[in-house]
C-alpha positions in Angstrom: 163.7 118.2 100.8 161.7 115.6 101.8 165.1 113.1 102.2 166.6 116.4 104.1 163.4 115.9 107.3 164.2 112.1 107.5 167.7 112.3 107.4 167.8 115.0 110.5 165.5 113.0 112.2 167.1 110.0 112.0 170.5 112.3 113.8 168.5 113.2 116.3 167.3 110.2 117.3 170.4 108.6 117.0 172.2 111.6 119.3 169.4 110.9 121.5 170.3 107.0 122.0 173.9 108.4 122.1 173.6 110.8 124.9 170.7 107.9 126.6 173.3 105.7 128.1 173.4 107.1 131.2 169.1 107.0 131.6 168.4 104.0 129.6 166.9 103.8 126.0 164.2 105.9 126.8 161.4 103.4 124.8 158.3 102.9 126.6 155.9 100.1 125.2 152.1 99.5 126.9 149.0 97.6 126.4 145.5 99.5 127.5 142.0 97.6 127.4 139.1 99.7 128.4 135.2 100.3 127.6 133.2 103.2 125.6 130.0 104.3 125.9 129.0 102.6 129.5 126.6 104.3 129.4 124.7 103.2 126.4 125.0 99.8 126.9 121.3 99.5 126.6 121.1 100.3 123.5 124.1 97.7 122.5 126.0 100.7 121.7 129.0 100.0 124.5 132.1 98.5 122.6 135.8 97.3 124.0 139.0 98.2 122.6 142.3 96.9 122.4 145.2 99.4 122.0 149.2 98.7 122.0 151.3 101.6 121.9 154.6 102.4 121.7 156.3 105.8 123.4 160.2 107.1 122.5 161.2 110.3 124.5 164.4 111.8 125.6 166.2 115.0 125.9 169.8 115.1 124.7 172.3 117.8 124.4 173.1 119.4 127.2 168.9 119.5 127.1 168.9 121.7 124.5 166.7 119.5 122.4 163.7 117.4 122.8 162.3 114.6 121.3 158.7 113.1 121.9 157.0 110.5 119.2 154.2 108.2 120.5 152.4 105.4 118.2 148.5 103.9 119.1 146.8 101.4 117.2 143.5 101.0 118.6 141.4 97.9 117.7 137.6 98.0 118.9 135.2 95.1 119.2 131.6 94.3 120.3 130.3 91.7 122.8 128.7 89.9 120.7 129.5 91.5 117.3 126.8 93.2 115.4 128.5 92.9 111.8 131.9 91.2 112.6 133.8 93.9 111.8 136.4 95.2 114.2 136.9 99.2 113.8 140.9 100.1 113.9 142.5 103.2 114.2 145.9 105.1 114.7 147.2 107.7 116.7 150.6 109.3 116.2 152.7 112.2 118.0 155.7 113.7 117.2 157.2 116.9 119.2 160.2 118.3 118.3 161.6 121.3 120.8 164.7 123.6 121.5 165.0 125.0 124.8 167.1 128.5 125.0 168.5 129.0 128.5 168.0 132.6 129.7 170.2 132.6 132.6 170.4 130.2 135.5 166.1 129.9 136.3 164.4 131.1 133.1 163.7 128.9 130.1 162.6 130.1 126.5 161.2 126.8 124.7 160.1 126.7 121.1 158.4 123.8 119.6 156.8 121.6 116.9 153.6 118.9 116.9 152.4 117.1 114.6 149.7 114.7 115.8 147.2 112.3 113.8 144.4 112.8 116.5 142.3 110.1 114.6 143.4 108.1 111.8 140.6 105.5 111.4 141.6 102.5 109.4 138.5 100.4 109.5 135.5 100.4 108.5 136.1 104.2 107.0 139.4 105.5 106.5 139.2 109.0 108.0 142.0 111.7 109.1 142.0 114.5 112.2 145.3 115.7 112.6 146.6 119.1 114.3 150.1 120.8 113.7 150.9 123.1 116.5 153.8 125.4 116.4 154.3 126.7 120.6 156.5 129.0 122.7 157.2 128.4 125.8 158.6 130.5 128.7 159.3 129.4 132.5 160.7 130.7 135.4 161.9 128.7 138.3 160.8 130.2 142.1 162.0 129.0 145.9 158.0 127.6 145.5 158.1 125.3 142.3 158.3 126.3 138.2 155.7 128.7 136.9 155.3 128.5 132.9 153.5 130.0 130.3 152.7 129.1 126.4 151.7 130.3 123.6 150.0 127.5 121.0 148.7 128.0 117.4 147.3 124.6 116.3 146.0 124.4 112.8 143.4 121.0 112.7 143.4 119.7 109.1 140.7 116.4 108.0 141.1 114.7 105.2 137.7 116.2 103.2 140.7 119.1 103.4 139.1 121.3 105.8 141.0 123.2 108.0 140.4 125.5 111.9 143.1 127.9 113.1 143.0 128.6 116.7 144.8 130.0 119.6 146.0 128.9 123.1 147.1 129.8 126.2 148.5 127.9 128.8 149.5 129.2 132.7 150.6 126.5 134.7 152.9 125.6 138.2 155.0 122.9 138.9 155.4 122.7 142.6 158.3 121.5 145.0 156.5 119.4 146.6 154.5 117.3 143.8 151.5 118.9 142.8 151.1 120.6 139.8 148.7 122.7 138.0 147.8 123.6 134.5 144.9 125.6 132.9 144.7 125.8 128.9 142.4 128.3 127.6 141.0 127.4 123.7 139.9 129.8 121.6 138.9 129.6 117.1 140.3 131.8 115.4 138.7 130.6 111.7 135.9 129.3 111.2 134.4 130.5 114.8 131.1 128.8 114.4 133.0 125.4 114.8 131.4 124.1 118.3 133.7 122.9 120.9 137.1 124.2 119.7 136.1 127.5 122.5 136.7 126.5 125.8 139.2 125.7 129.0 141.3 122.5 129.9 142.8 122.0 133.5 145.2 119.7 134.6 145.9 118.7 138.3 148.1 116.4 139.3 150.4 115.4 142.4 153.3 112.9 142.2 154.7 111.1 145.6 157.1 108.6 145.5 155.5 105.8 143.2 152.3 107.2 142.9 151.2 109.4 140.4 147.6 110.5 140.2 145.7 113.8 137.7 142.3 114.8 136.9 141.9 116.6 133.8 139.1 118.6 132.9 137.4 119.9 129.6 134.8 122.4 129.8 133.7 123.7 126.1 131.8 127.4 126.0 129.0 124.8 124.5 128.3 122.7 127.5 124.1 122.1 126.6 125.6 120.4 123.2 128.9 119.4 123.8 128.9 118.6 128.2 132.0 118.7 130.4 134.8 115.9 130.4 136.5 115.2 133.2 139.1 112.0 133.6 140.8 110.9 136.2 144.0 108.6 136.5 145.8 106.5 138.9 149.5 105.4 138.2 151.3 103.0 140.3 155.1 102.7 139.2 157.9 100.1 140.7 161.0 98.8 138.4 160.6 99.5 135.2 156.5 99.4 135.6 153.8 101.3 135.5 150.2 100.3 136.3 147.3 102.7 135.6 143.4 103.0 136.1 141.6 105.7 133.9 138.0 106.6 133.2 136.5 109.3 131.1 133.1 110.9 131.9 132.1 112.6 129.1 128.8 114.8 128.4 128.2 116.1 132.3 125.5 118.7 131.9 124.5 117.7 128.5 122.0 115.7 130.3 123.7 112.1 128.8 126.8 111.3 130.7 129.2 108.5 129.0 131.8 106.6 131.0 134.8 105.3 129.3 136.7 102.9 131.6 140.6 101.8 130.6 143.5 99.9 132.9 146.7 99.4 131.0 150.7 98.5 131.9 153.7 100.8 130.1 157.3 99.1 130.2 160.2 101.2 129.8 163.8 100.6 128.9 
């Protein structure tokens, strides 16, 4: 079964780089260095990271199918080390989706996620991952794409703990640039997990070679978990992309954090 997955995988990445030549290969690499925990720099708590990454996405098929799989390795470091041990961990995403045309403007999209949210390496190995099976449906107007979805992620740890919950996502994808997206979070099992209740939002606007979003977090919790909100700031010419991030994390919890991070993404 097992040698079944790898094998389909490895056709549809293969029809993807087939049906790529007219877009390129569709490989984005990047370098990020940023800050965590500004804010506690007092109490020698603030630490710099280092994180390479490497992005493969394309759509192939007529766009019937798409393919997403994104690879961090983050490596963390103190100025001046407390105990000379770097911390190192992994992120990975893969997204596999079909998209069923329903006529010449509507759009029935079905996917599947599997993403290692946190796989520390060093000094503890430690595992947060979340499968999400998703339906998707979107409509396109004179005024832009409206879309809705349908999410049930299932976050699984390595003590072999597991959360069910439920999301749904409206969102608009204008003519003109802007978009908008609101995610609503709810726990299905156990529901006395804090934080997994709450509402995302995503705004962004695209002109030309600029690209700029601000997404928002705000848990049901906010006295134990505080708002997140992080802005971003591409700048894209050639095959480059420039960006400037920060996180502010913990706004109304009465100890905000700011989490800095510029990077570069080439893509082939």
């Amino acid at each position: 079964m097992k040698k079944c997955i790898l094998l389909s995988l490895v056709l549809c990445m293969a029809a993807g780089f087939t049906a790529a030549d007219d877009k390129g290969v569709c490989l984005t690499a990047g370098l990020e260095f940023g800050a965590e925990n500004v804010y506690e720099a007092d109490d020698n708590d603030m630490h710099y990271y280092l994180m390479p990454m490497l992005i493969y996405e394309n759509s192939f098929l007529d766009n019937t199918l798409d393919i997403y799989t994104e690879l961090d390795y983050t490596i963390g470091f103190k100025i001046p080390a407390d105990d000379g041990i770097n911390s190192q961990s992994l992120y990975f995403d893969f997204m596999l989706g079909y998209n069923l045309s329903l006529g010449r403007v509507s759009t029935l999209s079905f996917s599947l996620e599997n993403e290692f949210d946190e796989l520390t390496i060093i000094p503890q190995l430690a595992l947060t991952g979340i499968f999400t099976p998703a339906v998707k449906y979107s409509h396109n107007f004179g005024f832009g794409d409206l879309f809705a979805r349908v999410g049930a992620p299932i976050t699984y740890y390595n003590d072999a703990n597991v959360t069910t919950g439920l999301d749904f996502t409206l969102g608009w994808n204008s003519t003109f640039g802007l978009g908008i997206e609101a995610k609503l979070r709810t726990l299905l099992a156990p529901e006395d997990v804090i934080g997994f209740h709450g509402v995302e939002t995503i705004i962004s606007f695209v002109t030309g070679a600029v690209y700029i979003k601000v997404e928002t977090i705000i848990p049901m919790a906010i006295s134990a978990m505080g708002v997140t909100i992080t802005p971003e700031f591409n700048l894209s010419f050639w095959d480059l992309t420039f960006y400037l991030k920060c996180e502010f994390s913990g706004i109304g919890r009465g100890d905000t954090i700011m989490s800095p991070g510029v990077g570069v993404k080439f893509t082939l």
